[in-house]
N, C-alpha and C positions, 0 to 999 in steps of 0.2 A: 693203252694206245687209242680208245675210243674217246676220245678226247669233248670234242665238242656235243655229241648228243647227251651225254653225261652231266655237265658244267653248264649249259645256256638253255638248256630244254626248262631249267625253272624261270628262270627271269625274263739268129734269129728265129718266133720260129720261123721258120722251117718251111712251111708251108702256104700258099697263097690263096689262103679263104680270104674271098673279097675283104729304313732310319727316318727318314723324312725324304719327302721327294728332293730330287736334282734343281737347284737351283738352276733354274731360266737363265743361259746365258746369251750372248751377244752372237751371233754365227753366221756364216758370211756364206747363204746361200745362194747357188747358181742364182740367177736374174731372174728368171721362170718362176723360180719357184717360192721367191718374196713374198708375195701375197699370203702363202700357207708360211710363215716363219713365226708369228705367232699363234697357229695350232700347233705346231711342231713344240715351241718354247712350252703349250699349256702340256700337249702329250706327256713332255717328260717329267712335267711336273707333278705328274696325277700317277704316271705308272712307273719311272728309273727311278729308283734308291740309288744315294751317292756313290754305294759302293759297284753302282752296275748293274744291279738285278732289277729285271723288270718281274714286277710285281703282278699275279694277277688272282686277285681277289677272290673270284667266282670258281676258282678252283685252289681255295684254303690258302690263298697266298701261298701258290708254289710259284715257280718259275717254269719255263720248259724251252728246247733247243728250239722251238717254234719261235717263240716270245726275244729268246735272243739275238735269233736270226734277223725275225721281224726287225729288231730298234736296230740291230746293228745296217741292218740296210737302209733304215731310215738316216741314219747320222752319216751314211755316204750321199744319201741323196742332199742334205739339206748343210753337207761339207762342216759337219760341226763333230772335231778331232776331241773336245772332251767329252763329249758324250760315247765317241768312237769307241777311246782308249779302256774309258771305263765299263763300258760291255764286254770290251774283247778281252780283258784282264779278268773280271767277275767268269765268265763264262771260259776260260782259258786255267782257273782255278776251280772252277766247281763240277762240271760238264764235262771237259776231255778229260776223261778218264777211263776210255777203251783202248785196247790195244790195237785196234782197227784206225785208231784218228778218229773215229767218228766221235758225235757228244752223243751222250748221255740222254734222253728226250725228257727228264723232269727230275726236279731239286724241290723238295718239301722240306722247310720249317720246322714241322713238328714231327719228325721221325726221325732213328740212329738208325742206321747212316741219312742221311740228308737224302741219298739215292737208292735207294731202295731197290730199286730194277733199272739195271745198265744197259737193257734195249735201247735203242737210235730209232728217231724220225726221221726217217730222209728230206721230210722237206722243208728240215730243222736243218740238216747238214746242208742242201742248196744253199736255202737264203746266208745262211753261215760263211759259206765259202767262197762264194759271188761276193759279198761285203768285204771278205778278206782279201782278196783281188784287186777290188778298185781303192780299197782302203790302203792299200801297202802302197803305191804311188799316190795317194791324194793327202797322206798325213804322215806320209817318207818313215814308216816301217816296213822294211822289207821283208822283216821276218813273218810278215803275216801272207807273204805270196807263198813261202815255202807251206807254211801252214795249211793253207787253202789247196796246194796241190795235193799234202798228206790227206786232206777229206774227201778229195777227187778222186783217188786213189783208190781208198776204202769202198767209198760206193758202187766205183767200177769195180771190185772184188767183191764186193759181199752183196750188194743192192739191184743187179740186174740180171736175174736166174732165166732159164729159158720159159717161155709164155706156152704154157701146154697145148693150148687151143690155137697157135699158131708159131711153133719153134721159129721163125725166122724174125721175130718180131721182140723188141727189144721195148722194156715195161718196167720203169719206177718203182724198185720193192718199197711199201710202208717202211720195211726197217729190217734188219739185217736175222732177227729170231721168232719165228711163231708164227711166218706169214708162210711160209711153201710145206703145204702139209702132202699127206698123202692121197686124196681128193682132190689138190686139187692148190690153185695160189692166189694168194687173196689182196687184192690191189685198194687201193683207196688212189679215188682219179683225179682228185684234188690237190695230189703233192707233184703233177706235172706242168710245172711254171715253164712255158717253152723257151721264155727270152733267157731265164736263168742257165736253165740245161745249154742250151747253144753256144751262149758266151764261155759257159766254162768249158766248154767242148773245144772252143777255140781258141782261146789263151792253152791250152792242157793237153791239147793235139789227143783227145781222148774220144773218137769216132762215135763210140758206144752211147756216150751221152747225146751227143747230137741224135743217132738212132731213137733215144728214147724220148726225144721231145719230138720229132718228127712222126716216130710210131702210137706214140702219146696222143697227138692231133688228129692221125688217122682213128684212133678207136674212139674219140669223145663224135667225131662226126657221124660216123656208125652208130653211135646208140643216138643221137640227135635224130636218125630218121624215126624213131622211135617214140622219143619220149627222154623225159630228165634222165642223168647221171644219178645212181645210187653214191651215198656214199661212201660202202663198200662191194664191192663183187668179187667172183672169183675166175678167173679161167681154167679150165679142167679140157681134160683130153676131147670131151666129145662138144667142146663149146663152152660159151659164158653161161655163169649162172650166179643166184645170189649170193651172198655170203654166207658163212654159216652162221648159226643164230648165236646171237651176241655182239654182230655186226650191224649196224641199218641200215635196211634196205633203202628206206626216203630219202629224198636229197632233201638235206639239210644244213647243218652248222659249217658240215665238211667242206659239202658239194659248193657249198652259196660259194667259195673262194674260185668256181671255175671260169666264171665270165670274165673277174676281174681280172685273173691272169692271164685269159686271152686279149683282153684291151691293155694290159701291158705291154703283153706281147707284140702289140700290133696287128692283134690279130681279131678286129671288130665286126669282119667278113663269116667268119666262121659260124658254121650252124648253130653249134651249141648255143651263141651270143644269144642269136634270134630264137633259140625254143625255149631259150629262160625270160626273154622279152616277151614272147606269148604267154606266158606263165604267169608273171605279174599284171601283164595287159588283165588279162580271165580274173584274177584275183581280185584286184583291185574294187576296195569300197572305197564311200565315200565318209572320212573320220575315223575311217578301220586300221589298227595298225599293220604291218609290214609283214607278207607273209615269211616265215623262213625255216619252214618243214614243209614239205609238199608232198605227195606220194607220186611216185617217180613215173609213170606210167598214164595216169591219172591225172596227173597235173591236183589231185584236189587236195585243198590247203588243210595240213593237219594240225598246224601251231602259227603264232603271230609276234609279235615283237614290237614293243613302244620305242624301243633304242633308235635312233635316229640312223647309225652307222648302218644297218640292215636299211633302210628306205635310201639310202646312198646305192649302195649295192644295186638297187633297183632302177634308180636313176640313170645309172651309169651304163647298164644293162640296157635299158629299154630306149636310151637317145644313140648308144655307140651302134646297136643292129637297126638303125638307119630307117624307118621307115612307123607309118601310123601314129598311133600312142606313144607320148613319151611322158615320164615323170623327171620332178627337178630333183636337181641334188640337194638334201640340205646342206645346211652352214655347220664346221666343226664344233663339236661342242665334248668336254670331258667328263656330261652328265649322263655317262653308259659307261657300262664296265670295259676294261681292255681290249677285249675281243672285236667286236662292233667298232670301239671307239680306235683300235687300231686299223681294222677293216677300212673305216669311215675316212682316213686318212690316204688311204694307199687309194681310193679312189678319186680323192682331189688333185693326188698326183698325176695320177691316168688323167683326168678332165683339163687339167693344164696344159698337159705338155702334148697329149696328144686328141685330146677330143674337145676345143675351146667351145662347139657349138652348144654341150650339154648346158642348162642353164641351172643356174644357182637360186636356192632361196637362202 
């Protein structure tokens, strides 16, 4: 489950803080979002296999309920039904295969069984099930609404246990085995996408989820007075604390996704934006590449990154919290592994549709 410090260390809401790849098809995205149609067309060319499975290199060519989520919410945003079909089918044969509804969180190539350990990422199952919602009216499968309510389902049953360090407070399990020990329950704060959680709280009349993207916001601004998001931590009865070791403490591969789902979210106001703005602001050399380990507390930079998708990240971060220093965003490019190059994507998006001031190189 430790996914990112592992893999890249070598190479609404809610609240009012201010085989060969997939051939390139023709796809008729929203008006908005025209201009990204051919980074979208190179995406899939570089990371979906025809049969559906995105690809991702940097971790032995597996897949994982992350990756699938990711493209299948990409092929809602950019209204392209073959790239849709062919995720939601790959990932509907290889991944659900819990009795919970939930997927699977990774499929490896080179091992029998192909899954090896049937834990769930939940915030594999979000993006998953938000995709299969607006997917089932926008490419008239309906069977993917019911679908989508079965993962809403499971989450709210196995994925939202009581928060030790404040039982009224409703908190994102990483995944449904291994995370609520007896110490103490171990969160990663980067799988609380608030605009995700809301929406399907809404369509799914399912309160708890709303709770945890609204209770989600409150705890990322509380440690903002602070200092970065680890991330992993734990809550335990007498308060938060780190994780236990095997966990990272630094914000990292994990963490880097919180800003940009706050400016999905709409949510560019929010503390956290501006303590990772400061962050990069401090960081920042001149020719130096992109920090993306930090130590949490400290702000001081423990790794860096040539991948352009990480200096997106940064961009996006330091023009959406409004204020001093800002960097540009770069231009799409498929010469970074999936991760980054996926990242690097979903911030063009956010810069589009809701932040046009950010500027582009």
């Amino acid at each position: 489950m430790k996914r990112r410090e592992l893999l890249y260390g070598a190479g609404m809401s809610v609240l009012a803080f201010g085989a060969g790849p997939l051939r390139a098809q023709a796809v008729s995205a929203p008006d908005v979002l025209m201009p990204l149609l051919p980074s979208w067309n190179a995406w899939k060319a570089a990371y979906l296999q025809p049969d559906g499975r995105i690809v991702d290199a940097y971790s032995e060519n597996a897949s994982h309920s992350e990756s699938q989520g990711y493209g299948l919410y990409l092929a809602v945003m950019f209204k392209d039904a073959e790239a849709f079909r062919a995720i939601y089918l790959w990932t509907e044969g290889n991944l659900a295969i819990r009795p919970d509804g939930l997927l699977a969180w990774r499929w490896r190539p080179d091992t029998t069984p192909h899954v090896p350990d049937t834990n769930n990422a939940s915030d594999g199952d979000v993006f998953y099930a938000w995709a299969l919602m607006k997917g089932a009216v926008q490419f008239d499968m309906p069977e993917c609404q019911g679908r989508a309510a079965e993962i809403v389902a499971g989450l709210v049953r196995v994925c939202l246990p009581e928060v030790p360090s404040d039982a009224g407070r409703r908190l994102l399990l990483p995944g449904a085995e291994g995370f609520v020990r007896a110490e103490g329950t171990i969160f990663n704060v980067s799988y609380w996408m608030p605009q995700l959680l809301s929406e399907l709280a809404v369509a799914f009349s399912t309160p708890e989820l709303q709770r945890a993207a609204d209770d989600g916001a409150v705890r990322l601004a509380e440690m903002a007075e602070t200092g970065l998001p680890p991330d992993w931590m734990m809550s335990t009865p007498t308060g938060w604390l780190p994780a236990p070791e095997g966990f990272s403490a630094n914000t990292g591969y994990e963490a880097m996704r919180i800003p940009l789902y706050l400016c999905l979210s709409g949510m560019a106001g929010h503390p956290m934006v501006a303590r990772f703005r400061d962050a990069y602001v401090a960081a920042a050399q001149e020719g130096v590449a992109t920090p993306t380990v930090f130590e949490s507390q400290t702000g001081a930079v423990i790794e860096r990154s040539p991948n352009v998708g990480y200096a997106a990240l940064a961009g996006l971060a330091s023009c959406a919290a409004g204020r001093g220093t800002t960097f540009s965003i770069p231009l799409f490019t498929t010469d970074q592994p999936y991760y980054p190059a996926t990242l690097h994507l979903f911030v063009l998006i956010a810069q589009i549709e809701g932040y046009p001031q950010c500027d582009l190189i």
